[in-house]
ZADO-1210 file (C-alpha; in nm, 4 decimals, padded with zeros to 6 digits):
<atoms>
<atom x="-02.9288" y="00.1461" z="00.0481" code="UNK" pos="1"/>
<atom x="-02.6995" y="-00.1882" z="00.0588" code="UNK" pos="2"/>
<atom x="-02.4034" y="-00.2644" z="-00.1581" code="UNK" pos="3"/>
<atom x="-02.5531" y="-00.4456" z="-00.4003" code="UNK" pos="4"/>
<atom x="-02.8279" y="-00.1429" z="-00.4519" code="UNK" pos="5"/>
<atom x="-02.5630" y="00.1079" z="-00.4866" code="UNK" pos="6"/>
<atom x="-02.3250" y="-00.1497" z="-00.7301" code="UNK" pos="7"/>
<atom x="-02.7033" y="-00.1841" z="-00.9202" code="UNK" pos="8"/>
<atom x="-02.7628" y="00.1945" z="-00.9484" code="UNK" pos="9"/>
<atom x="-02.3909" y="00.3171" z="-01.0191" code="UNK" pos="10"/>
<atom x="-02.2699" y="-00.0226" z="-01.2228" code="UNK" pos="11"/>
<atom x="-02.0040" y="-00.0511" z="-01.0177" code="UNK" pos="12"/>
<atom x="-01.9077" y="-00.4063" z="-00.8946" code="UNK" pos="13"/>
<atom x="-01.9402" y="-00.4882" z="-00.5376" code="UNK" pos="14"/>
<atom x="-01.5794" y="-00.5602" z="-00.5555" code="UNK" pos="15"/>
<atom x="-01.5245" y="-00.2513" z="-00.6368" code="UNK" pos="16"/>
<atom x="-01.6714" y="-00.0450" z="-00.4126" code="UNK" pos="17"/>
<atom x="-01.5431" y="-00.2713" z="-00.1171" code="UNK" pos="18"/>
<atom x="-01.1849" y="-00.2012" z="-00.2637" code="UNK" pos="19"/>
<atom x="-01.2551" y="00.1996" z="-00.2849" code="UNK" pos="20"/>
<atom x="-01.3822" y="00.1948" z="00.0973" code="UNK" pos="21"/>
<atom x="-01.0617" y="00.0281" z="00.1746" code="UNK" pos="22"/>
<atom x="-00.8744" y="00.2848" z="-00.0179" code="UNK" pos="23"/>
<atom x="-01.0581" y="00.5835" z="00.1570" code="UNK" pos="24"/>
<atom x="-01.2062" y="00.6524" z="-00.1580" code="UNK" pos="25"/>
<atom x="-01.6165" y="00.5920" z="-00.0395" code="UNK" pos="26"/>
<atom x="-01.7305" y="00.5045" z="00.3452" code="UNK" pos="27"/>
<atom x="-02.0375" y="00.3802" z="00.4036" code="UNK" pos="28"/>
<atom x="-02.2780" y="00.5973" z="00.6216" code="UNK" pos="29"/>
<atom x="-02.3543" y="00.3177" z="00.8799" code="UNK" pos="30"/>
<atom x="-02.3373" y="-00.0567" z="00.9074" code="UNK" pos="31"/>
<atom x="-02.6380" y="-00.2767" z="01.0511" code="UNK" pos="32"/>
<atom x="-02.6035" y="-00.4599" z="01.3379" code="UNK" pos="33"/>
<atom x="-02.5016" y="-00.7610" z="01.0866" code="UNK" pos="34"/>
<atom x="-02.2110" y="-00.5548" z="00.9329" code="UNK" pos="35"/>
<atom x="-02.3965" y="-00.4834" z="00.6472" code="UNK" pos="36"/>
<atom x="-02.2772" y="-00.1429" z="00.4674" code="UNK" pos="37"/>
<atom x="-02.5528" y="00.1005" z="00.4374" code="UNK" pos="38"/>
<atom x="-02.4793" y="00.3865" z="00.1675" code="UNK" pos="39"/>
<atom x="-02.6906" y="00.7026" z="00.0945" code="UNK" pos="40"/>
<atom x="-02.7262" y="00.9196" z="-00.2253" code="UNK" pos="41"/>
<atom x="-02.3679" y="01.0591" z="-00.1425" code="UNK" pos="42"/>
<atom x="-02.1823" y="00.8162" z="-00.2179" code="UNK" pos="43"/>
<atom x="-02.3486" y="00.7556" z="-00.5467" code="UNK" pos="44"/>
<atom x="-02.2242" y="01.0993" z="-00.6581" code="UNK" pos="45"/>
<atom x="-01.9065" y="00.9374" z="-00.5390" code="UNK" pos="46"/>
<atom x="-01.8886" y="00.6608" z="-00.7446" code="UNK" pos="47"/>
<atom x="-01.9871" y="00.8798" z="-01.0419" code="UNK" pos="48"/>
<atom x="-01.7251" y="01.1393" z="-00.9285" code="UNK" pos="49"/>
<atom x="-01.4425" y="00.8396" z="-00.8946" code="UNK" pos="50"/>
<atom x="-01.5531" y="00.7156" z="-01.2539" code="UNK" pos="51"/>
<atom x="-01.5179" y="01.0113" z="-01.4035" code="UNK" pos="52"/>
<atom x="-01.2440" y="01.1014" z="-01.2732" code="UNK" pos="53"/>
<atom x="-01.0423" y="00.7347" z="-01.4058" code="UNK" pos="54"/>
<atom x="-01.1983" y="00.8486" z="-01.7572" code="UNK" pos="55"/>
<atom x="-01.0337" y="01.1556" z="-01.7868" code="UNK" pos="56"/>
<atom x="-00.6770" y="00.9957" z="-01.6524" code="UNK" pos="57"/>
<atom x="-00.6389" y="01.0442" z="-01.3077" code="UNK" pos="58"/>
<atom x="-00.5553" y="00.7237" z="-01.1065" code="UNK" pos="59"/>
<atom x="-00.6981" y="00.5989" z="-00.8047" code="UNK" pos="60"/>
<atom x="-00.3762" y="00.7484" z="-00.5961" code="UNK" pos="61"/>
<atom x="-00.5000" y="01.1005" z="-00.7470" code="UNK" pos="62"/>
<atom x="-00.8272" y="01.0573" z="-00.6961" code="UNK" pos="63"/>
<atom x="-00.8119" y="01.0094" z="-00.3425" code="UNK" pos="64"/>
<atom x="-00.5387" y="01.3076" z="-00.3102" code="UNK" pos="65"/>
<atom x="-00.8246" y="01.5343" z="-00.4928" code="UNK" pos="66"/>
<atom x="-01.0650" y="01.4145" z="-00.2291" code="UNK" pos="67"/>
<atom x="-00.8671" y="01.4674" z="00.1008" code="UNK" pos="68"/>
<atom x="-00.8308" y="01.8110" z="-00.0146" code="UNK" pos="69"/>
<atom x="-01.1935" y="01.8254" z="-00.0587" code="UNK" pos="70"/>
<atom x="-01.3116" y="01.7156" z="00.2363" code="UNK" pos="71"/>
<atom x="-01.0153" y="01.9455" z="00.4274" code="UNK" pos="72"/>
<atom x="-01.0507" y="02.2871" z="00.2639" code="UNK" pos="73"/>
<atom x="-01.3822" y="02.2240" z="00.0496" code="UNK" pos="74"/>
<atom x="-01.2050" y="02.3330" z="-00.2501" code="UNK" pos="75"/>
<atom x="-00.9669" y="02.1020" z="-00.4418" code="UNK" pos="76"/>
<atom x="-00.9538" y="02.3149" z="-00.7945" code="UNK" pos="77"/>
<atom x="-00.6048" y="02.3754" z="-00.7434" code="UNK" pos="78"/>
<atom x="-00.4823" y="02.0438" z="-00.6433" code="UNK" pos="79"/>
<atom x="-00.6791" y="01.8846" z="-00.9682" code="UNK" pos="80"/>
<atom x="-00.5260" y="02.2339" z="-01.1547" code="UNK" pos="81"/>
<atom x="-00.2225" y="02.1220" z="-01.0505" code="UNK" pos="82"/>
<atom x="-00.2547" y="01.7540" z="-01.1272" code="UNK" pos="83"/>
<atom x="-00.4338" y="01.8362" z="-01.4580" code="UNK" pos="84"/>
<atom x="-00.0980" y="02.0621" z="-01.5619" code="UNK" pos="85"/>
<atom x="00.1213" y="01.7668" z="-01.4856" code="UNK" pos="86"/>
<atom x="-00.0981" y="01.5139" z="-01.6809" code="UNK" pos="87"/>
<atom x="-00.0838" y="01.8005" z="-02.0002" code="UNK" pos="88"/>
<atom x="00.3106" y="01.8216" z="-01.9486" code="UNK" pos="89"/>
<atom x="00.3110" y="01.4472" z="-01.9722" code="UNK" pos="90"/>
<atom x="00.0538" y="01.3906" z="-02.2387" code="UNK" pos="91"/>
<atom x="00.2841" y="01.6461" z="-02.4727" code="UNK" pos="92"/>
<atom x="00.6145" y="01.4624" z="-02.4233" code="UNK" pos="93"/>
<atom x="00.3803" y="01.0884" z="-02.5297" code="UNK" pos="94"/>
<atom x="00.2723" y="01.2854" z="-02.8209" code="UNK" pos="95"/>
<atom x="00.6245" y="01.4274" z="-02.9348" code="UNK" pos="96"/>
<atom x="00.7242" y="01.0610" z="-02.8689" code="UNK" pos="97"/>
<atom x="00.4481" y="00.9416" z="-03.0610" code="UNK" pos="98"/>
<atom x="00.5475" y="01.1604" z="-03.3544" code="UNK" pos="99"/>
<atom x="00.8962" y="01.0846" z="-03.4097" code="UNK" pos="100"/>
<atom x="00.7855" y="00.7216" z="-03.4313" code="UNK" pos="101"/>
<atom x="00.5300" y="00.7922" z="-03.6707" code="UNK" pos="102"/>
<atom x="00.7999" y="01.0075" z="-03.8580" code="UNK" pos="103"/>
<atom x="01.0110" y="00.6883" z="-03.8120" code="UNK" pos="104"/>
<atom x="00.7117" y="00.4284" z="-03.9582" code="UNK" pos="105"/>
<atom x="00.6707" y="00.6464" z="-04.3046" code="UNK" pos="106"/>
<atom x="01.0551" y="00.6500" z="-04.3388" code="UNK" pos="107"/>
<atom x="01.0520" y="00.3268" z="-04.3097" code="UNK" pos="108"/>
<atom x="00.7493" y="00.2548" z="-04.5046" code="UNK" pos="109"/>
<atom x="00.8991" y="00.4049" z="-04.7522" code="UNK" pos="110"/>
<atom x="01.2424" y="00.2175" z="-04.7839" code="UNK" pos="111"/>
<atom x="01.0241" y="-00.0916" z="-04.7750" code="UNK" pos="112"/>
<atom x="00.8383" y="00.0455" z="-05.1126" code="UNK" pos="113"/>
<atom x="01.2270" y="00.1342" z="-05.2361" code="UNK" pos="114"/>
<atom x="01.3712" y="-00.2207" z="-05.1539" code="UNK" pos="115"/>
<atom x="01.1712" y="-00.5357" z="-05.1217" code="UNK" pos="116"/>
<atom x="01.4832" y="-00.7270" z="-04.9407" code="UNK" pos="117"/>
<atom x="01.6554" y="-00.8687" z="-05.1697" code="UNK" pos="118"/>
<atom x="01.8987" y="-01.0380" z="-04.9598" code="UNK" pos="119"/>
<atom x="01.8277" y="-01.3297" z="-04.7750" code="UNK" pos="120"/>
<atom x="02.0504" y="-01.3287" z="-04.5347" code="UNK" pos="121"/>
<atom x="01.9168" y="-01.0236" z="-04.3601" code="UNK" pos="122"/>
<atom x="01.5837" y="-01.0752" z="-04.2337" code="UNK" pos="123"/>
<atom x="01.4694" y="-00.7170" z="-04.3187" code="UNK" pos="124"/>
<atom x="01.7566" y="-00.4763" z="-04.3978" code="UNK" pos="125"/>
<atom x="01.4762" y="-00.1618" z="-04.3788" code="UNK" pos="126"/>
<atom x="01.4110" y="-00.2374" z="-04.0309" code="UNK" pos="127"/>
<atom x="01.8322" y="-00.2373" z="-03.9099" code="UNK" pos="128"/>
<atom x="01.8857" y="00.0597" z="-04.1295" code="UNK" pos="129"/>
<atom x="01.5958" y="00.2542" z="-03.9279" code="UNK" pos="130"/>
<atom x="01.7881" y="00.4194" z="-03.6685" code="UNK" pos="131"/>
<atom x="01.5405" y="00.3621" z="-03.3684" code="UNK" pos="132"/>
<atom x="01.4408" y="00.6027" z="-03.0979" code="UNK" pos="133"/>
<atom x="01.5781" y="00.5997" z="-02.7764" code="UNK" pos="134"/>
<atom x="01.1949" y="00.6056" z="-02.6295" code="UNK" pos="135"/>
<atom x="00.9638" y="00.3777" z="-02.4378" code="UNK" pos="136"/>
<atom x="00.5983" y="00.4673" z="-02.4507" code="UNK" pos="137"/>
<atom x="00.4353" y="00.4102" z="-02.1081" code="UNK" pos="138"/>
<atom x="00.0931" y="00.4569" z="-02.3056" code="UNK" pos="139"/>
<atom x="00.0241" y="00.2956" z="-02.5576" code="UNK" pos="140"/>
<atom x="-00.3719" y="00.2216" z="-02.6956" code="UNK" pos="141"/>
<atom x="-00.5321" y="-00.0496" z="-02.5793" code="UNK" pos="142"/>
<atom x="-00.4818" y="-00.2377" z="-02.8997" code="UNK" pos="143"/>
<atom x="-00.1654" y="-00.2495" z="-02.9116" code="UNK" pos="144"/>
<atom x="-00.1289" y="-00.4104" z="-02.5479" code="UNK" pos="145"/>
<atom x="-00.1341" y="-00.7644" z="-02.5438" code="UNK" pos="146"/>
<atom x="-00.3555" y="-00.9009" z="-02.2227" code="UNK" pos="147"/>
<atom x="-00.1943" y="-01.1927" z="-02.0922" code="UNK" pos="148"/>
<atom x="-00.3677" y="-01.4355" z="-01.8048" code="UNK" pos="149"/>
<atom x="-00.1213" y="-01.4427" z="-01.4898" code="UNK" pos="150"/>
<atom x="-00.0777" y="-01.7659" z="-01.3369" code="UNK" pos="151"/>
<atom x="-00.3406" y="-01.8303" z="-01.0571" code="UNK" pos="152"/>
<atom x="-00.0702" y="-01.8427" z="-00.7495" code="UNK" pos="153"/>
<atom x="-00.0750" y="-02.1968" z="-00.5859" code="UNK" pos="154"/>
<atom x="-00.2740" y="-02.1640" z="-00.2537" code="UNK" pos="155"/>
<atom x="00.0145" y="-02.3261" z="00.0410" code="UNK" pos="156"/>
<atom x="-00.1046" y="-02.6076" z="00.1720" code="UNK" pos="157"/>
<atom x="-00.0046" y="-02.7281" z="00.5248" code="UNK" pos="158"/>
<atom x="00.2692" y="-02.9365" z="00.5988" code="UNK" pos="159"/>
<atom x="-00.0428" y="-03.1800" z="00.7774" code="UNK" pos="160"/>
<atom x="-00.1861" y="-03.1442" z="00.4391" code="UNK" pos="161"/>
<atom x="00.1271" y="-03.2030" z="00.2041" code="UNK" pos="162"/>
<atom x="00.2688" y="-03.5089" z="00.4097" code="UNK" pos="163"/>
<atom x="-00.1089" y="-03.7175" z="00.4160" code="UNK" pos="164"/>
<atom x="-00.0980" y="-03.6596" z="00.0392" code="UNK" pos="165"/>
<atom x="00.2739" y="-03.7849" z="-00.0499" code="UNK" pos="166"/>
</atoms>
């Protein structure tokens, strides 16, 4: 089957699976004499095994460790053990994080019930008198991130170009 077959059956984007081949994620069994890719049931389990993989956490980097193992010894269960133990280790220290901001909100919810800012010079007293944690959350939900549109980087132009236009 062709790219676009595989992207059909797997809803995958062609993009996609052009940017796992170059990451030595998927290979194609064979190309035509026109360079087109030519895939075969394998590498639809593949594309399943990659997705599901990115559900349950592990990142592309991961993924292909957990698959070099595979293909060397045939049994990666304790390099994804292994990975899997990390993730846990680092999943507990978010959620202790998570708590003693939580634990933070109420107390704070509840001095804001207590005082309703009665001084206007202070733009919320509550908020300074909160002692804050010294945390940063590298996950947060995706609701709370705020997706913001990068710049599309100017494409250089030639010097040619740039001197018939000025």
């Amino acid at each position: 089957m062709f790219i676009g077959e595989l992207a059909r059956l797997t809803g995958v984007s062609v993009p996609t699976i052009r940017y796992y081949e170059t990451l030595g994620l998927l290979k194609p069994v064979k190309r035509t004499r026109g360079g087109f890719r030519v895939y075969d049931e394998h590498a639809v389990q593949m594309l399943h095994f990659i997705r599901h993989a990115q559900r349950l956490g592990f990142s592309l980097k991961e993924v292909r460790q957990v698959l070099r193992v595979w293909r060397r010894t045939g049994n990666p269960c304790p390099t994804v053990r292994a990975l899997v133990t990390q993730r846990l280790d680092q999943l507990d220290g978010w959620l202790r994080s998570l708590m003693a901001l939580r634990e933070r909100l109420h107390q704070l919810t509840q001095m804001l019930e207590a005082n309703q800012g009665n001084d206007p010079s202070i733009v919320c007293p509550c908020i300074t008198a909160t002692e804050p944690l010294d945390i940063s959350l590298p996950y947060l939900p995706p609701e709370w991130r705020k997706h913001k549109k990068r710049p599309r980087k100017r494409k250089k132009t030639s010097r040619l170009t740039d001197w018939w236009w000025s």
